[in-house]
N, C-alpha and C positions, 0 to 999 in steps of 0.2 A: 092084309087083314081088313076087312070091314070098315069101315066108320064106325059102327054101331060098337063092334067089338075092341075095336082101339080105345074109344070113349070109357068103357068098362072097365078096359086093364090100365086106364091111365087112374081112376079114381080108387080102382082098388091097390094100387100100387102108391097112392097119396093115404088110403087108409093105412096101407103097412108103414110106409114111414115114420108117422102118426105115431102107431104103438111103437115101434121101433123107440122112437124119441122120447117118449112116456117112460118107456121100460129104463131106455139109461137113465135120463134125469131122476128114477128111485132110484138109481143102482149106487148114484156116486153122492152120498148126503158127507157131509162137512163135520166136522167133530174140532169142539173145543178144549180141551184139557190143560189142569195140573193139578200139581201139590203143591205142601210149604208148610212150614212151622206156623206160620198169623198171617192171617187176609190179607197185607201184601205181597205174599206170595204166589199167592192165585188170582188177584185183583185186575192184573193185566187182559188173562181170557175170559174171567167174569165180563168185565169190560168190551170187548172184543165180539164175544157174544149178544152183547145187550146192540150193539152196535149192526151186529148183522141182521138180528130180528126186526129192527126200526123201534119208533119212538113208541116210547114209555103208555100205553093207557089208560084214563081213568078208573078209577073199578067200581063200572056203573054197567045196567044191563045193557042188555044186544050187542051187538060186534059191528067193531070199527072195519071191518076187512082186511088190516094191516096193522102192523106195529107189532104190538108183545103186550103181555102182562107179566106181573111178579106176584111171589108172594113170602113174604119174611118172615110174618108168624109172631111180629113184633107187636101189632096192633090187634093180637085177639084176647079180649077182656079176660079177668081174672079168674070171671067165672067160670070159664070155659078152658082153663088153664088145669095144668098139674096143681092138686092132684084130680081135676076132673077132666072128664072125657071131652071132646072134640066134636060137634056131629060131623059125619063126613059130609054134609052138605054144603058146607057154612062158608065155604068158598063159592059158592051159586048162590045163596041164597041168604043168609046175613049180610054179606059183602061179594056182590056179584062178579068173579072171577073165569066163569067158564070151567069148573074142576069140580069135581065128586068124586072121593077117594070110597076104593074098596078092601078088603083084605078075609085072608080066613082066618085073622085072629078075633082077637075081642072088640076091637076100637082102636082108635087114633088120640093121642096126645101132646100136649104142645106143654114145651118145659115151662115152669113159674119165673116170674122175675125176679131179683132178689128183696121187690117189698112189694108184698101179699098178704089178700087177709088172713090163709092159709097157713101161713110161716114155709110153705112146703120150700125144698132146698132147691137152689138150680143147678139147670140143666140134667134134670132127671135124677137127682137125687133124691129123692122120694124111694125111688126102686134098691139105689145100691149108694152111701155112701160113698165109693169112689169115683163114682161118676162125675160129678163135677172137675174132678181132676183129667179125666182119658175124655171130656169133651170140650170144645169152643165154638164159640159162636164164630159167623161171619157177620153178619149184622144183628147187636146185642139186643135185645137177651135169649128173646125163644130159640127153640130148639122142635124138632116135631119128630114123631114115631108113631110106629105101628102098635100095636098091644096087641100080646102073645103070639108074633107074628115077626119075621123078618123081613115077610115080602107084602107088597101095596101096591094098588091100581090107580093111575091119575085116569080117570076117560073125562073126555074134552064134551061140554054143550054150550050153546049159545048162550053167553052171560044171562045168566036169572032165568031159563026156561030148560025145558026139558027135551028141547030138538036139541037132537045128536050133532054135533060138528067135528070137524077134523083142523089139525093145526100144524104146521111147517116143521116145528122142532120145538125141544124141549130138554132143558138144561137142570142141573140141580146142586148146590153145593153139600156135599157130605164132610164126616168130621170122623178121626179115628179110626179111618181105613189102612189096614197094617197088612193083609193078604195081596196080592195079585189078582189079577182074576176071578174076584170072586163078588164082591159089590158092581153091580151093572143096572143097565136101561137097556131094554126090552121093547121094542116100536112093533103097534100092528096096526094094520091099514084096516080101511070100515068095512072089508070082507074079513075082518077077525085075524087076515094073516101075517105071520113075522115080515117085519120089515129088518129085522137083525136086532144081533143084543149088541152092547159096546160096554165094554168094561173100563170101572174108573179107576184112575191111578191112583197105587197105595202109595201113603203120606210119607213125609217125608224123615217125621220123629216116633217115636213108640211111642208117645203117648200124644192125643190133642193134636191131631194134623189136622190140616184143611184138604180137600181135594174139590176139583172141579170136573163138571163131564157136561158138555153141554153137544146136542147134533141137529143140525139143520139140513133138512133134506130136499129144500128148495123148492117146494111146493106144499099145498094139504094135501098129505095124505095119512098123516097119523091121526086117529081116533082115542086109541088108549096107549099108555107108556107103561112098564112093570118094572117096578123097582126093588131089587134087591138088595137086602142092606147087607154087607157081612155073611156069617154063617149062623144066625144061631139071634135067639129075640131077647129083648132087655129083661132082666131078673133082679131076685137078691140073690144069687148065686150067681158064681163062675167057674167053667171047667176048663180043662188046659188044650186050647188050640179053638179056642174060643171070636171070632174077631166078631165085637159088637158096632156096629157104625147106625149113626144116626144122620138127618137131615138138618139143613140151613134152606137159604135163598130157593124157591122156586123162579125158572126162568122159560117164559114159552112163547109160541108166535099165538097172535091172537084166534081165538076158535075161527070158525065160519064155520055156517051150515053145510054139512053133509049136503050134496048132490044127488037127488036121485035118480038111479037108473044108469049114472054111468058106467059106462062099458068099463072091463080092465083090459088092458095093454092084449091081453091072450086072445080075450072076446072081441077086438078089432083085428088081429093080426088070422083068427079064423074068418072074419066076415069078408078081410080083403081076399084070402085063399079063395073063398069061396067062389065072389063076386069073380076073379081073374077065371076058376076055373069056367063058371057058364058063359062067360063070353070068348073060351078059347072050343067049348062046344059049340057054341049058337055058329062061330067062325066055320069048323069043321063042317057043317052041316048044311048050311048055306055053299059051301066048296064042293059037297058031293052032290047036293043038286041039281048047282052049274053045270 
């Protein structure tokens, strides 16, 4: 073969590697899980988790390029507590975290502490009396939910602005998950598409479990995560075959900016086809000259 055409098939054959190696390192992300009667029970892969992501970050704008953030839900003012709404910004921009929640219900809220100027009851007792019994915290007191909704969007941006970024993994403690299979995370890369769902493990008591799900996928490539809580959104009613679950602890890797223009795994693995094919022509043709 050539010189010319060796040199070709040697770089489109380092292009395909390339994706090749891109494609597995999404394929095989890491998942943290459990359940348990009280926050010792799960405390080990909370743990675990917070350890994979790296160290803890301030919660100040722009991105560190590494480590994590959290969010407990422990620190957001009274006013913006049960029984009043949340803005979904307020993790960007009160307290800049990199997160802006969506959903197709009403709004977002985050449970009362038990002293308020409100008197409102916790952990979402406002909605149903019994709630305070089928929920627990993992770190006391908040609690956080969607409104007229089960299901909610974390999408990831650079702490305190509005560039889109992408983040490693992203973990979440829930509470009163009684189903299998049916509360999950949801991962899409910044072309919009599934990175897979993972479902969290149901608790371990009927009433007030803790459960943990946390996935690391060992690079940025998640944009938005979808979180499914249960079957069915908080009320003052309940019908039978109902499983309500709410949220604890957020746990994620730190945003960074979205990159643009990168190729995906598919769009290198054509360009190296490509590349190999015109230099096994230009070979060819150069051979029938000779």
């Amino acid at each position: 073969m050539h010189e010319r055409a060796l040199s070709i098939a040697r770089v489109a054959a380092a292009i395909l590697t390339c994706a090749v190696t891109m494609a597995t390192a999404q394929a095989a992300p890491i998942t943290f899980s459990a359940s348990g009667a009280n926050p010792a029970g799960i405390q080990g892969q909370v743990d675990a988790y917070r350890a994979d992501l790296g160290t803890l970050n301030a919660n100040v704008a722009g991105s560190f390029g590494s480590g994590r953030r959290e969010i407990n839900w422990d620190g957001v003012p009274d006013a913006l507590a049960a029984p009043n709404i949340l803005p979904a910004d307020f993790f960007n921009v009160n307290s800049p975290r990199g997160v802006v929640f969506s959903t197709a219900g009403s709004g977002f809220q985050v449970s009362a502490n038990a002293v308020n100027p409100s008197s409102a009851p916790v952990r979402f007792g406002n909605f149903n009396p019994t709630y305070p019994n089928e929920f627990q915290t993992f770190s006391p007191q908040r609690l956080f939910t969607a409104l007229g909704s089960n299901v909610l969007d974390v999408n990831f941006f650079v702490p305190g602005s509005t560039t889109a970024a992408l983040t490693n993994g992203f973990g979440s403690v829930f509470t009163d998950v009684d189903l299998a299979n049916t509360t999950s995370l949801t991962f899409f890369d910044g072309a919009n598409a599934s990175l897979g769902t993972f479902f969290v493990p149901a608790g371990t008591t009927a009433d007030a479990s803790l459960s943990f799900l946390g996935v690391d996928f060992g690079s940025a490539v998640v944009s938005r995560v979808r979180i499914t809580n249960g079957n069915g959104a908080l009320g003052p009613t309940e019908g039978g075959g109902l499983d309500l679950v709410v949220m604890d602890d957020f746990l994620y890797g730190e945003p960074v900016a979205a990159t643009a223009n990168m190729p995906e795994p598919g769009t290198l693995a054509l360009l190296a086809t490509g590349m190999l094919g015109l230099g096994l022509v230009g070979s060819r043709r150069r051979s029938a000259s000779s």
